[in-house]
N, C-alpha and C positions, 0 to 999 in steps of 0.2 A: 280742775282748772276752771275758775271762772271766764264765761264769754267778755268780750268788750259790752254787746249789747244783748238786750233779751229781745228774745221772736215775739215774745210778747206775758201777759201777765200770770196767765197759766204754766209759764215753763217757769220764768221766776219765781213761782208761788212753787215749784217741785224741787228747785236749784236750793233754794231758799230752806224748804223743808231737810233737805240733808243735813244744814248746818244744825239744826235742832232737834238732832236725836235725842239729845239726851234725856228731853222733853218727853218722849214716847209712852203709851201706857202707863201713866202716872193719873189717876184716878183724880187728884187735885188738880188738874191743869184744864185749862178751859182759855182757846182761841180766841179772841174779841177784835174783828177787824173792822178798818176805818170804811166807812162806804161814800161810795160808791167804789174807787176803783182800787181798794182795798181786801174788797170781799173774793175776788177769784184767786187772789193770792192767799188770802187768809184759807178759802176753802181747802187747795193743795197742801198748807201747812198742818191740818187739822187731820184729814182723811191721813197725810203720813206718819200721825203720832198717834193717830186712835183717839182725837180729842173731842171733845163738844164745840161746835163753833155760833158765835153769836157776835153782835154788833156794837160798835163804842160810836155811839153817836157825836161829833164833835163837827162844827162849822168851822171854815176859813171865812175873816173879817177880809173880804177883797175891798182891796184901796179905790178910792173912786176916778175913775179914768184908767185903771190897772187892776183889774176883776181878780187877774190873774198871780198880782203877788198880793200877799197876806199881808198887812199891818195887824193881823192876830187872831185870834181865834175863840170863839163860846164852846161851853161845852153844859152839860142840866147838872146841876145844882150849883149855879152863880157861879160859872168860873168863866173867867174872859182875863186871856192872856195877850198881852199889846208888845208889837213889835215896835218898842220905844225910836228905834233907827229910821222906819219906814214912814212911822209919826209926824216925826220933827222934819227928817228930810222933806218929806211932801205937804208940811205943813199941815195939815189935819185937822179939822177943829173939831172941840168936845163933839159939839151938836150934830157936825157929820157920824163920828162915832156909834152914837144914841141911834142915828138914823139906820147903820147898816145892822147892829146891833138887834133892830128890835127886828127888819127883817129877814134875819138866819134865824132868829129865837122862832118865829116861823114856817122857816123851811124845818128846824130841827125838829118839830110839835108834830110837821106832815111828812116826815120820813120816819119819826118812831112809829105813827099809824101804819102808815106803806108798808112797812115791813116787821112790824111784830101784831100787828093788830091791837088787839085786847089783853095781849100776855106779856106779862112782867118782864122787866130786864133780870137777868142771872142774880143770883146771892154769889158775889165774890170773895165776902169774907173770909181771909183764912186761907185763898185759895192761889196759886200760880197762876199769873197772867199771863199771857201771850198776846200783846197788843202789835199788833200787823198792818202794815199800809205798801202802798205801791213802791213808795219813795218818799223821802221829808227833802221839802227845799229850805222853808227858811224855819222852819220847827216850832212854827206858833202851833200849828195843831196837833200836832203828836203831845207838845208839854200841856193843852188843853185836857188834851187825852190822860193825861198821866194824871193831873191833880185832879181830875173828876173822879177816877179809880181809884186815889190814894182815902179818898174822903170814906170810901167805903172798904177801909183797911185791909188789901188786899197782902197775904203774906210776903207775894215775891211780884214784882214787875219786870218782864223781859221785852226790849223793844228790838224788833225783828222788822227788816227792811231788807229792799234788793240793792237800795242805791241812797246815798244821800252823799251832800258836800262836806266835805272833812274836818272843815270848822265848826260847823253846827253838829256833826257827831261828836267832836269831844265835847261839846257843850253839855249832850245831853249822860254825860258820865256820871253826872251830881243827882240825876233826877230819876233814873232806872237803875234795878237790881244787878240787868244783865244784859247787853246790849249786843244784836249779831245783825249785819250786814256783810252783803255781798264784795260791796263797791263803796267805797266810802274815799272821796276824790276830789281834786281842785284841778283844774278850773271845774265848775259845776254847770251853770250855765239854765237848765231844766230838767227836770223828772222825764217828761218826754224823749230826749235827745239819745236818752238810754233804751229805747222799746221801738222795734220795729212798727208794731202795731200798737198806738196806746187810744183807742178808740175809746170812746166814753162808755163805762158798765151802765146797763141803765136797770129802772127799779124790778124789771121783771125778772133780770139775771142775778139779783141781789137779791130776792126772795125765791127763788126757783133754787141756788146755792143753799145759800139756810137750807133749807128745808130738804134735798138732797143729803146734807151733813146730819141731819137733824135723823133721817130714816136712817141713815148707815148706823149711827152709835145705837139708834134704840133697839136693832137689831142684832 
């Protein structure tokens, strides 16, 4: 029985992992969660399947004067997905675009540092994704997420979530292999309003994770 709400992202990331057993011990399959508050879920997911966990680096384009909703998302190797709705409603112009645009490409340059240092992103080719996030609200960055991975032909795409709004999960039917959620509901309203505790992950528990997952499998 799913709860209404989660205590918080480590028990979602456990609740979450039941649903993907099937996932288990499967030598191809390799975790990749959204960070920051992606990664303690993704961690739980990972330790329950026996998998390798590593990170899908993708920015949300927050709207200006609303940091907080997306008009879309970057992710490295040119992809930038626009929330055409958020756009026009709020009127947007190119040049704002250009402006939040150049600084995520930024922040994404100093969190692939922060947290992989000098080593490579995974070779996914060939290989079962497991792309993990806390929750999708308006699915500019999870579909960021997706067409970045696709570029580097990954055999299967599974998008695994605790929570998202009902509309934007069927949306994303056309664009993943295999899609499992928790909670998948209208009205939506926020990511937050689901988690008792949704405190912000910060970079020391987003490399202290890695690197936790990182000893168990090498072991």
């Amino acid at each position: 029985m799913i709860k209404i709400r989660f205590r918080d992202r480590t028990e979602a990331g456990r609740l979450l992992a039941e649903q993907l057993k099937a996932y288990a011990n499967r030598s191809e399959v390799l975790v990749l969660a959204l960070p920051r508050g992606g990664v303690p879920v993704g961690f739980q997911v990972s330790h329950t399947l026996n998998a390798p966990l590593d990170i899908c680096l993708v920015r949300k384009l927050g709207a200006p004067g609303h940091k907080e909703l997306a008009m879309g998302a970057i992710a490295p190797g040119g992809v930038m997905v626009l929330n055409e709705d958020v756009v026009r409603e709020l009127r947007i112009s190119k040049e704002t675009i250009e402006q939040v645009v150049a600084e995520e490409q930024q922040e994404l340059q100093r969190r692939n540092r922060a947290y992989r240092g000098y080593l490579p992103a995974p070779d996914i080719e060939h290989r079962t994704v497991i792309l993990v996030d806390d929750g999708i609200a308006t699915g500019s960055t999870v579909r960021a997420a997706i067409a970045t991975l696709r570029q580097q032909q990954p055999q299967f795409v599974v998008v695994a979530v605790p929570v998202a709004p009902l509309c934007t999960w069927k949306q994303l039917k056309a664009e993943a292999d295999d899609l499992v959620c928790l909670k998948a509901l209208e009205p939506f309203r926020a990511i937050s309003l689901w988690y008792d505790d949704f405190s912000q992950t910060t970079d020391d528990e987003v490399r202290s994770l890695l690197a936790k997952q990182s000893l168990a499998i090498s072991h």
